[in-house]
C-alpha positions as CSV (number, residue, x, y, z in Angstrom):
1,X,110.9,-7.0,144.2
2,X,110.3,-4.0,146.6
3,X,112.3,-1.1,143.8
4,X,110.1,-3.2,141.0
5,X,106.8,-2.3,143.2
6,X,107.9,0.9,144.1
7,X,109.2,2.1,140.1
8,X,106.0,0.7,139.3
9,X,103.9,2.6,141.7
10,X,106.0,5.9,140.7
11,X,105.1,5.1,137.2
12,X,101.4,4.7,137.8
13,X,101.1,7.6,140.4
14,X,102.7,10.3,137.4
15,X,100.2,9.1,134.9
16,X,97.3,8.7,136.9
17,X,98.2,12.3,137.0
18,X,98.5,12.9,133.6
19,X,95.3,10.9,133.0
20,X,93.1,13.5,135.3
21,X,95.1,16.6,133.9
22,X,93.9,15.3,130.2
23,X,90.6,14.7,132.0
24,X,90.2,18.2,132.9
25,X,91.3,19.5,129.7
26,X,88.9,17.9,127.4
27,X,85.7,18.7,129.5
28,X,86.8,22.7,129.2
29,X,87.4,22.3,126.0
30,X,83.7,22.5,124.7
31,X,83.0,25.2,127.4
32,X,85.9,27.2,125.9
33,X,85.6,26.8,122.4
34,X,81.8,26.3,122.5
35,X,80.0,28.5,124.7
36,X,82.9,31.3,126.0
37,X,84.8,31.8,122.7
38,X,82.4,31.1,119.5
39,X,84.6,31.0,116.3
40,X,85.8,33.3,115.8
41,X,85.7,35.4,118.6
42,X,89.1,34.0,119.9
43,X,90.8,35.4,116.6
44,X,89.1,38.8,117.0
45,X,90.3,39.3,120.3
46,X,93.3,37.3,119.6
47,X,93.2,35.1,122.7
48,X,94.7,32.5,121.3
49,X,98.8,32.7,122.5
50,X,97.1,33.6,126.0
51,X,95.3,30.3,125.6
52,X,98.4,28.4,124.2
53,X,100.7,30.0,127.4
54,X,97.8,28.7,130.1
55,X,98.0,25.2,128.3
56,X,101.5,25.5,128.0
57,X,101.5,25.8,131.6
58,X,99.4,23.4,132.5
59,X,101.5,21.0,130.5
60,X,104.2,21.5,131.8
61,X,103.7,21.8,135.5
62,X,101.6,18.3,135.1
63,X,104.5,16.9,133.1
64,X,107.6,18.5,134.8
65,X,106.7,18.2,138.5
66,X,105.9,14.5,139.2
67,X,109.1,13.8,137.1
68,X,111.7,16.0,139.1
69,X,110.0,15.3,142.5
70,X,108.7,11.9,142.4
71,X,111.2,9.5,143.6
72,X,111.3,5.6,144.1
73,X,113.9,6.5,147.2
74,X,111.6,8.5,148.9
75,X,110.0,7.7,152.1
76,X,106.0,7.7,152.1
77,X,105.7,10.6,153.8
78,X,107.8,12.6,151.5
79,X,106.5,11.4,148.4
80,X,102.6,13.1,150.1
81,X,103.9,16.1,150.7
82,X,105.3,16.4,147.2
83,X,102.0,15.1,145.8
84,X,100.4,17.6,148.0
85,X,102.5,19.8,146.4
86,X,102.1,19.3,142.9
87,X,98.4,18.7,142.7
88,X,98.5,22.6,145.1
89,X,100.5,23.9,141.7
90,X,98.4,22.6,139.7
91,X,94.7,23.8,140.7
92,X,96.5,27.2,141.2
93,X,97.4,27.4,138.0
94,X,93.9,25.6,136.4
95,X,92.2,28.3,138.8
96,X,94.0,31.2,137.4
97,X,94.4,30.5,133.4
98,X,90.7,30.0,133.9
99,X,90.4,33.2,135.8
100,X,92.1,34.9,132.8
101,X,90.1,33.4,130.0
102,X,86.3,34.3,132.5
103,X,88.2,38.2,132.5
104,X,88.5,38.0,128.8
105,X,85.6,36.4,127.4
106,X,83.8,37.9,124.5
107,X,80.5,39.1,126.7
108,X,78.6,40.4,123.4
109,X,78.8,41.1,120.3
110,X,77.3,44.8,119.4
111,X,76.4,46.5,116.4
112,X,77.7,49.9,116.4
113,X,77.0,52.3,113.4
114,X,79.3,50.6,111.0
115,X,80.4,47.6,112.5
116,X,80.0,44.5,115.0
117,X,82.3,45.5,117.9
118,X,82.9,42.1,119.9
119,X,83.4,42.9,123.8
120,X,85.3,41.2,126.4
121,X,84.2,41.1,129.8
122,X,86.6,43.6,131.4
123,X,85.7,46.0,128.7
124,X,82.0,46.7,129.1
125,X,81.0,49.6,131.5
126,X,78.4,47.7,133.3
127,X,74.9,49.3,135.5
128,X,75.9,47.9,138.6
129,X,79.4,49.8,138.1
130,X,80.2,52.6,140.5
131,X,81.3,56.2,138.4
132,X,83.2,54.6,135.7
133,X,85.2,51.9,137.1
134,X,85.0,48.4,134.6
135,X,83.4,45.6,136.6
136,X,84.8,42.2,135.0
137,X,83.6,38.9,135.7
138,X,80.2,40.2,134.7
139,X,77.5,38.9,132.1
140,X,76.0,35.7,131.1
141,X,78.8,32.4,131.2
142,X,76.7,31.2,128.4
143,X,78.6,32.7,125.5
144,X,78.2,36.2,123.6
145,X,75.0,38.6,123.7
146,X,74.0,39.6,120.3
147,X,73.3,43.6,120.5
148,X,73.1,46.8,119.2
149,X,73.7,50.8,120.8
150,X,70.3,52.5,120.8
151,X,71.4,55.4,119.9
152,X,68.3,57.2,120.9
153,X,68.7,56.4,124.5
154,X,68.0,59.7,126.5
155,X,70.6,58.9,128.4
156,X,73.3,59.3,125.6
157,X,73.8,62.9,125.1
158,X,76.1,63.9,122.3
159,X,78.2,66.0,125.1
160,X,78.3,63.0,127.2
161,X,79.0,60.7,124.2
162,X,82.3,63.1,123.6
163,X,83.3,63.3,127.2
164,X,83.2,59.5,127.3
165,X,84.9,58.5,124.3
166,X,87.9,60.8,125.5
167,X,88.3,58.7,128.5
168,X,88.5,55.6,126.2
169,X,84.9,54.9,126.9
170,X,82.6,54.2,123.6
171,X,78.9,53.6,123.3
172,X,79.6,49.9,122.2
173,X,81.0,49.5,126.0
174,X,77.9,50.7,128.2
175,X,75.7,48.2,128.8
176,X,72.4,50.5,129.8
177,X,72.7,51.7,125.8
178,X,72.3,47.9,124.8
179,X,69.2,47.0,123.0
180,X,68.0,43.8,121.6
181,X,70.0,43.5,117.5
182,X,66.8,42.5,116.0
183,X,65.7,46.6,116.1
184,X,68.7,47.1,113.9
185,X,69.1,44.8,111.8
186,X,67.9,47.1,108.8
187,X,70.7,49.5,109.8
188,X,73.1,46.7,109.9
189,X,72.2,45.5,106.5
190,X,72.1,49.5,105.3
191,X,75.8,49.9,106.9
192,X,77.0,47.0,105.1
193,X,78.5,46.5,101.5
194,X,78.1,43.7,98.7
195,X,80.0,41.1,99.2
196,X,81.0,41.7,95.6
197,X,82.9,45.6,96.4
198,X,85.3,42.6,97.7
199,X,89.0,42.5,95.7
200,X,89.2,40.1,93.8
201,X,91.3,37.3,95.0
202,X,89.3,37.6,98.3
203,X,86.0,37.3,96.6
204,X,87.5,34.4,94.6
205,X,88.7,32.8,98.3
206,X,85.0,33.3,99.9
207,X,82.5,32.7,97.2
208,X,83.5,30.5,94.0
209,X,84.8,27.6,96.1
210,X,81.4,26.0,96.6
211,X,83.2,23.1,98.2
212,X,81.7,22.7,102.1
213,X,80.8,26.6,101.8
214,X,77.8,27.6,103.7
215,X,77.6,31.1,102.3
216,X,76.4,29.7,98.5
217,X,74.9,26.8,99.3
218,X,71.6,28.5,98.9
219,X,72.2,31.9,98.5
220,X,73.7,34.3,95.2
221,X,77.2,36.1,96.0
222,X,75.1,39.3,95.5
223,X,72.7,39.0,97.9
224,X,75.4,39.1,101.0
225,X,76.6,41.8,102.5
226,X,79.8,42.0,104.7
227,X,80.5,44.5,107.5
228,X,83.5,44.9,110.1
229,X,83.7,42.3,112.7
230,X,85.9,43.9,115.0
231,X,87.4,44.5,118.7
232,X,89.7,46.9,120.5
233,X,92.8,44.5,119.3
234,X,91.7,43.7,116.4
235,X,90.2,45.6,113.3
236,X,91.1,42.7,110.2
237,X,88.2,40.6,110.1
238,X,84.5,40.9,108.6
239,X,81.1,38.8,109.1
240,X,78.9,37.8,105.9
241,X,75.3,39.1,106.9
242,X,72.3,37.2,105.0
243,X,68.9,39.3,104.0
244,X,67.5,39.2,107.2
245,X,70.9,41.0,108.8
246,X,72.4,38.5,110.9
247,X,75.8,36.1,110.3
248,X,76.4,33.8,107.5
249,X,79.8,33.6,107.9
250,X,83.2,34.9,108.7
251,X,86.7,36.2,106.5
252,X,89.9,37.3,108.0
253,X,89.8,40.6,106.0
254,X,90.1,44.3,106.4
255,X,86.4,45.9,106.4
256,X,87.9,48.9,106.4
257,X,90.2,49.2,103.1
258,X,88.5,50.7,100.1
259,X,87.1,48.3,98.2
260,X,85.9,48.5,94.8
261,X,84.3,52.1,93.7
């Protein structure tokens, strides 16, 4: 019958658009989780309920909306304009969570005196910045830079350095005192402590469950060294560093308690 074809049709129409909104959601995925936020960047800058509110969203606009609008008594013409409509939300919204998570991206990861400092987009002072305005939507889409401040950059001055830092400016956030991490890596290994000045219960958590644990599956508890992994919303984590200075691993910890003496 006609109301069969048409509650039909309705049926098909909402979750064809379900289909494509579930589509769209598992090819970001791997571009979110993969490239943009490496675990576990997203924890560090705790991103994670602003992720979870731009899916919720999403969810619900391309649950909600077809439901309360789309209507077997409608005429044709109606029932375009409110698929117009929806699909209209929908984009916007897409356009703008993923607006949000481009802003907020970790950008790089820098090694700064004592600790890995891990930088979203909107909070590096880049070159092609006027004065000292933050340019966002800047740097590489292809995930994190691994760097380090050159602190013997004649263009850090320790008058400038203090001037800066009291407009909430550090070195870690100035792009042109970036160099390349391999140069540091000795002072990131020197900066770091053994992994076994952990407490106890957390050095029993990370390193004697050899079950599926990368860190000693060819490598001795004493020969890693952990440092602060941190971000300007977020100082409770630390990365495992191997011999040669780069990561191993990661531990939801505080680098910065006092450890064992």
């Amino acid at each position: 019958t006609p109301f069969f074809l048409s509650s039909m049709s309705r049926h098909w129409s909402i979750l064809s658009n379900w289909m494509v909104n579930a589509v769209m959601l598992a090819f970001a995925a791997p571009l979110i989780f993969g490239v943009w936020y490496p675990y576990p960047t997203l924890h560090v800058l705790e991103m994670g309920r602003t992720l979870c509110t731009i899916l919720g969203i999403q969810f619900f606009l391309a649950v909600t909306l077809p439901i309360l609008l789309i209507k077997t008594n409608k005429t044709k013409k109606a029932l375009a304009i409110d698929w117009t409509l929806i699909i209209a939300i929908q984009i916007a919204a897409f356009l703008l969570g993923f607006f949000v998570l481009i802003n907020g991206r970790p950008v790089a990861i820098v090694f700064e005196r004592d600790r890995f400092v891990v930088l979203q987009a909107n909070e590096v002072v880049w070159r092609s910045s006027k004065g000292n305005d933050h340019c966002a939507i800047q740097g590489s889409l292809r995930g994190p830079l691994l760097v380090a401040v050159d602190f013997q950059n004649p263009k850090l001055s320790s008058t400038e350095l203090i001037f800066q830092s009291l407009q909430g400016i550090e070195p870690s956030q100035r792009e042109e005192l970036w160099t390349d991490y391999a140069s540091a890596s000795k002072q990131a290994l020197d900066a770091a402590k053994p992994a076994t000045d952990l407490r106890p219960e957390d050095f029993e958590k990370f390193f004697m469950k050899k079950i599926n644990n990368p860190l000693t599956a060819d490598m001795l508890a004493d020969q890693i060294k952990f440092i602060p992994f941190t971000s300007t919303k977020n100082k409770e984590w630390i990365v495992f560093l191997d011999n040669s200075g780069h990561a191993r691993e990661y531990a939801p910890i505080d680098g910065f308690k006092q450890y064992k003496q």
